[in-house]
N, C-alpha and C positions, 0 to 999 in steps of 0.2 A: 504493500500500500504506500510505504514510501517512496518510490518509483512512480505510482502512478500520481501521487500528491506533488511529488516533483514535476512531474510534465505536465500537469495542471499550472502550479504556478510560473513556472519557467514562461508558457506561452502563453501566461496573460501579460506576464511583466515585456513580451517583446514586442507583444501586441499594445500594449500603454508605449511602447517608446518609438514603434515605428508609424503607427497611423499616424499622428502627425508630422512625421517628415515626409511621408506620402502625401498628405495636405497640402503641405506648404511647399513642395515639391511638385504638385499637380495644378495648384495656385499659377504660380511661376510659370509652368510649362501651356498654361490656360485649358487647359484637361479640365473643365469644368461641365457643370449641368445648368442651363441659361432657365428662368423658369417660364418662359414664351417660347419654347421651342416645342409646345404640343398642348393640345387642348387637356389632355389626359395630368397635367404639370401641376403641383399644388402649392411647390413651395415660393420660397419669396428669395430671391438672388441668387447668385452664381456659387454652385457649391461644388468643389472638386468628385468627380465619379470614378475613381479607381480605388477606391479604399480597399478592397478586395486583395491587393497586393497584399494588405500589414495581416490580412487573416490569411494569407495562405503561409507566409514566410512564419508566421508566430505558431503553424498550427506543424510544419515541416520540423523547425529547431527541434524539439525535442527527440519528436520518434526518430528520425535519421541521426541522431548524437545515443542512441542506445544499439546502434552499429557498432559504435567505436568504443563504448564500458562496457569494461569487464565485469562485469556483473549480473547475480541469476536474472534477472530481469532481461537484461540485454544479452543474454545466450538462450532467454527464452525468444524471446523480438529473434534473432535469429537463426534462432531453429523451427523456428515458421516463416523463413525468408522468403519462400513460393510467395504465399498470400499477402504478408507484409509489402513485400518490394511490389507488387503488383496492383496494390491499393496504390503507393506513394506514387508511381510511377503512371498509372493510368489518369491520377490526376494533373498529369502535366499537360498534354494537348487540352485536357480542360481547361484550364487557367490560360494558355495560349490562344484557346476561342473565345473566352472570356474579354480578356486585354483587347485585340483586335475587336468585337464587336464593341466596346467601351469608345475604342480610339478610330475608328474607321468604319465600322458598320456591317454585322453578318448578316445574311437574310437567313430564313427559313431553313431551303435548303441545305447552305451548308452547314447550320448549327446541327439538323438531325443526322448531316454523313457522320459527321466528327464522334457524335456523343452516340450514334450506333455502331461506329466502329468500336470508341473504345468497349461497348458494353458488351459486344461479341468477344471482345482478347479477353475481359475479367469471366466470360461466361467457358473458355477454353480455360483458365487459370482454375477454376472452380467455385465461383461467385456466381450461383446457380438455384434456380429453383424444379427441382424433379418432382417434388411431390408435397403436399398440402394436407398440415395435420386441422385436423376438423375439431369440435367437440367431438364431447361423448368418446376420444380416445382417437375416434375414427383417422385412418389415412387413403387419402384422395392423389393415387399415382397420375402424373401429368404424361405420363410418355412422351409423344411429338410435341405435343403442347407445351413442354417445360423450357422450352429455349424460348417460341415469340412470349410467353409469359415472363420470363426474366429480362427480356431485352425492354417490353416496355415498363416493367416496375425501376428496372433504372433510369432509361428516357424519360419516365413519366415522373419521378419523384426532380431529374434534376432542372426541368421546366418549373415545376409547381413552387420549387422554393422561387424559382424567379419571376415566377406572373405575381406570386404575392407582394415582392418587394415592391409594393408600394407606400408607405410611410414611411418616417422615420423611425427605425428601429426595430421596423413588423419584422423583417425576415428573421435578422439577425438572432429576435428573443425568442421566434419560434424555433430558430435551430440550437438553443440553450437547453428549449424544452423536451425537444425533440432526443437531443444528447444525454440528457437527465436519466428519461425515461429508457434509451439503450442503454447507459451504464447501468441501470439498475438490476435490467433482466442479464447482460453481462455477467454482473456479480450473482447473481442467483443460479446463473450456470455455469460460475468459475471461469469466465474465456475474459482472463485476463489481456489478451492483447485488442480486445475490443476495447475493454474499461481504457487501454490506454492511450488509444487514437480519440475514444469521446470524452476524457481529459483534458486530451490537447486541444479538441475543437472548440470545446466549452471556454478554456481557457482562452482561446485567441480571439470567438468571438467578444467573449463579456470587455475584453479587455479595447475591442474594437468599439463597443455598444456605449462605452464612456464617452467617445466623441458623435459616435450616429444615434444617441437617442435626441427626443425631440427637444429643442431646435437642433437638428445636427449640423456639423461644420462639415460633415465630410459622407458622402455614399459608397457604400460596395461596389454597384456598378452590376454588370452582370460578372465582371471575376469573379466577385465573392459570391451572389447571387447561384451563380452555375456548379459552384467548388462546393460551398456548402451540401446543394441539392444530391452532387458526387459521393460527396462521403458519407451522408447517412442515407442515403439509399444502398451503398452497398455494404457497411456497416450493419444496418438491419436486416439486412440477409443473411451477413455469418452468425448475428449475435442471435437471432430466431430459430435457428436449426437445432431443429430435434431429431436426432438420432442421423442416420445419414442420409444425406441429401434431400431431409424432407426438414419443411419451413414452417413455422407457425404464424401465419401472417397478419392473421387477426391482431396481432400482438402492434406491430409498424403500422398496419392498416388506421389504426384508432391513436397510436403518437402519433400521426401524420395526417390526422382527421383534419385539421382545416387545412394548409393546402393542395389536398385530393381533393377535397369538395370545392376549394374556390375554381381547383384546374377544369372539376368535371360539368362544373356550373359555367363556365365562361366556354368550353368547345361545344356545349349543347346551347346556350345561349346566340353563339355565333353562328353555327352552323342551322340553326331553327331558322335566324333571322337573315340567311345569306351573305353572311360576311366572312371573308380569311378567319381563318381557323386561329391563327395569328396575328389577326389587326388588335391593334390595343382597344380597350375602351376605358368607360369610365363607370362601370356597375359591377365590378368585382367586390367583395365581402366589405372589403376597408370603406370601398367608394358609398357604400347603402349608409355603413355607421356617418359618416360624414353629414351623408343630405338628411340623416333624421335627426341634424342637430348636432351630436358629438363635436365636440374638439379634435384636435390630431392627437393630442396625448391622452385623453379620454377612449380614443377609439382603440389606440392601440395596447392601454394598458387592459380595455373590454378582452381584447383578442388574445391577450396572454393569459388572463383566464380563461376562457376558451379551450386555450392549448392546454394550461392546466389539469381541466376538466379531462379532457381526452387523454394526457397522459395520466392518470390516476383511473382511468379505464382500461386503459392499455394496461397497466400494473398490474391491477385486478385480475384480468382475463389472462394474463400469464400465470399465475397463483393460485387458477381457481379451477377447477375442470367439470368437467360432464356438464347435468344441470345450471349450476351457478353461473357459468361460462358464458353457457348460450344464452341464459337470464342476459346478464350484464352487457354484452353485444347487441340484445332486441333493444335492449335500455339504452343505448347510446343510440342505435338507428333512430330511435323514437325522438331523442330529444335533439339529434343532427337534424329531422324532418319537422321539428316546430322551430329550430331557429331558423332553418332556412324559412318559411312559414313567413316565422315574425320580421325577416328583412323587407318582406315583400320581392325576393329574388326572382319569384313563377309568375308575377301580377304583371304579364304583359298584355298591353294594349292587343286582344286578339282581333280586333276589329280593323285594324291596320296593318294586322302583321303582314299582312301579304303584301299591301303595298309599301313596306320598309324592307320587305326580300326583295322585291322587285326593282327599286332605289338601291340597295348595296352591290346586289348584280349588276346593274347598270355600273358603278363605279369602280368595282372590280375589275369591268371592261378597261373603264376609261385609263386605268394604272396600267394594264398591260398593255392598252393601245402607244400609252406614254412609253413606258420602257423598251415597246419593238422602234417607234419612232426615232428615239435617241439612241439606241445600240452603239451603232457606229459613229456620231456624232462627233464631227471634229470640230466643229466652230461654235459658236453659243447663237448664232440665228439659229441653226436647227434644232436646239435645245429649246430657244425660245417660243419658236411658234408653236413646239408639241406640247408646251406649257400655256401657251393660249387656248389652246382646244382643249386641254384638262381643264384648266379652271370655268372655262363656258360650258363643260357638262358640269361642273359645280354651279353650277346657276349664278354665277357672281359675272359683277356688271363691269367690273374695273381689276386691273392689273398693272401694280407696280414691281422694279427694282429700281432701291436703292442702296447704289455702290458706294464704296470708300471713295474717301475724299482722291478725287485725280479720274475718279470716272464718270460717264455719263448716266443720268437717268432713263430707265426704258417706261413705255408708259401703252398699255392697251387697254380700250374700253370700251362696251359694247355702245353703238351706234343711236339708242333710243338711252341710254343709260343716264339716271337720275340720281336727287342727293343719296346718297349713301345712309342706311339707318346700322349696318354692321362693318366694322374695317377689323380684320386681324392682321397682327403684323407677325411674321418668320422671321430669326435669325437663318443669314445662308455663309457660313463661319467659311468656308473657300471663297467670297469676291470679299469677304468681310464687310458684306451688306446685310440687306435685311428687302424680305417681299414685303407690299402690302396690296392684301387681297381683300375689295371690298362688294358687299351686297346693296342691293335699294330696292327691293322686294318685301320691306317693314320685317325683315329679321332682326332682332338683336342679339339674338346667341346663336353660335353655333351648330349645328344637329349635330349629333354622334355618329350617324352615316358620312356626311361630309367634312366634320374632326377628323376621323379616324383617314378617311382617303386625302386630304390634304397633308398630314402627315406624311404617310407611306411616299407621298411625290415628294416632297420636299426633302425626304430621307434619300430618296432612290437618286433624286437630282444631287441632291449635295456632297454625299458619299459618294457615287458612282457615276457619276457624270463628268462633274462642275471640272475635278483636279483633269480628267483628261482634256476639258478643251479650254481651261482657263491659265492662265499665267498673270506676272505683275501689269500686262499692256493690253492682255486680248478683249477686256469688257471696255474698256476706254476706244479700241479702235475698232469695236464692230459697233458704235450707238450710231443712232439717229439723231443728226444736228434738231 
């Protein structure tokens, strides 16, 4: 226990020393998060987003320094080096996907190559689920089915920590709690080298969670967002295993209760209403507590009871078997079905739905028609026009850029176009301007259909566009006098 009380404290104290030289170092490098940069945006000024770095490096120190002590601990660490080095090690293309979509921008696809490749090497290593212990004793062999069942419990846990990371501080304390509740069933089954990676995690969050609780100075970003989701998704695989190769999942299923339910609530959400499966919105769990009122610190300290809650079910139901078990799992379904209930999450307008699929299809179009348009895009007129015929299937009346000081203003409006009753303005951090895109159709807020697809263009543009056909001279000498 000494050992593991050491890599507990070790990797908080390195996570207190380095999250803020990542701060102040992502400050300086302007590796910031602008809060105008999506409708979806809550906070108030520019807060650096790679924090994720001080939890990965805080959460690394210790286990990889039990390589090099001579000690039972560290001759146990590696005499399980199969498993050990292939946890530490699978999380490195994670954090490398992480960083890059932080700093440049991943799409879809390639987040699911990367995070399913690695989750087929950990499923060859033995980070697997073959079979599913049940109540009542029961075991439920997976045969064929035991590989796509473990490839998306880890795809799907290391999304969920990142759709949730919306507050300050929601992800981070959910994967506190989430850590808690492994160490505990760990210790109940003696698999010391789990207790000692969800030491270290707990560690490096908490010690991360001093600068990101609310008001934070500083976000994880998807590094940390993505790294967390990594390591306790495949941490509650080995720490769940009963006897061999079979899982007791009830157990993860219920510490991981709210973001499975936010993940399963938001792909059924989107895909009802015809929207990317991955367009952001703004009615995820965090977003409901908000509009009924909450605070940020309110909502989010709601949610760690929550988590709470569900891990002290999770406990239970590892403790308890047959009867009792399957009791206290109906009991947790029951009372995950009146929160959801009481957010109002299912109370959608069914009297429109169809015509708000019919709207999101439409603008699903309108992104992909943008992206075929600019593929090859060498100049910024062709970038430009495929961004006039985006924003006129936005129904918006007027289109600005405004560049940095030395370039010209571009300016397109629709021909009948009147005073404006909505203007949102974009940061576009490549000409280091900013759009402003206005409506005169008596909107004043934004719709979530057209949030959410304004976004995705100006992501697609600015990321993946702008750096191929822009330089310090090219928007200054493609304008219109």
């Amino acid at each position: 226990m000494i050992a593991i009380l050491t890599a507990f404290l070790l990797a908080l104290a390195c996570a207190l020393v380095l999250t803020p030289l990542v701060r102040d170092t992502a400050t300086r490098l302007g590796t910031v998060e602008e809060p105008n940069t999506s409708f979806r945006k809550i906070h108030n000024g520019s807060v650096p987003r790679v924090g994720g770095v001080a939890i990965v490096i805080a959460f690394y120190v210790p286990l990889v320094g039990l390589f090099f002590v001579n000690s039972g601990t560290g001759s146990l660490f590696t005499g399980t080096s199969d498993m050990a080095v292939a946890l530490l090690l699978g999380g490195v293309p994670i954090v490398l996907l992480g960083i890059y979509d932080d700093l440049v921008g991943a799409g879809a696809m390639e987040k699911f190559s990367i995070q399913t490749t690695v989750a087929i090497l950990l499923y060859g290593v033995g980070f697997r689920i073959d079979a599913v212990s049940l109540p009542f004793d029961a075991v439920l062999n997976l045969g064929i089915y035991g590989f796509p069942l473990t490839i998306i419990w880890i795809v799907g846990l290391i999304n969920a920590l990142n759709l949730i990371d919306g507050l300050d501080g929601l992800a981070g304390g959910i994967a506190v709690f989430a850590a808690a509740t492994i160490f505990a069933v760990a210790f109940a089954n003696g698999n010391l080298l789990m207790m000692l990676f969800m030491a270290a995690l707990a560690g490096a969050v908490l010690g991360f969670l001093v600068f990101n609780f609310n008001p934070a100075t500083i976000f994880m970003g998807d590094t940390g967002s993505l790294f967390l989701g990594y390591v306790i998704a495949i941490t509650s695989l080995q720490t769940s295993t009963k006897g061999a190769a079979t899982v007791a999942l009830l157990t993860p299923v219920l510490a991981l209760g709210l973001p499975i339910l936010d993940t399963l609530l938001a792909f059924t959400r989107r895909l009802t209403r015809g929207q990317h499966p991955f367009q952001g919105d703004r009615e995820h769990i965090h977003h409901k507590l908000l509009d009924m009122g909450l605070s940020h610190r309110s909502a989010v300290l709601f949610l760690y009871s929550i988590s709470a809650v569900f891990a002290l079910f999770a406990l239970t139901v590892t403790l308890t078997n047959g009867i009792l078990s399957a009791t206290l799992f109906g009991a947790a379904i029951l009372a995950i079905v009146a929160f959801v209930h009481r957010l109002g999450v299912f109370v959608w307008d069914r009297t429109h739905l169809a015509e708000r699929r019919e709207r999101n299809l439409v603008l699903r179009q309108t992104h992909r028609n943008f992206s075929k348009k600019t593929a090859k895009a060498e100049d910024f007129d062709t970038v430009w026009m495929a961004l006039v015929d985006a924003v006129t299937d936005l129904q918006a009346a007027r289109l600005e850029l405004m560049p940095a000081a030395g370039g010209l203003r571009r300016e397109w409006k629709r021909k009948d176009a009147s005073v404006a009753t909505l203007v949102v303005e974009r940061p576009i951090p490549t000409t280091e301007g900013e759009l402003r895109i206005a409506w005169d159709d008596g909107r004043t807020l934004l719709a979530a259909e057209e949030g959410g697809a304004l976004d995705r263009l100006i992501s697609t543009m600015d990321r993946r566009i702008m750096p191929r056909v822009v330089n310090s001279t090219l928007i200054a000498s493609h304008q219109e006098a």
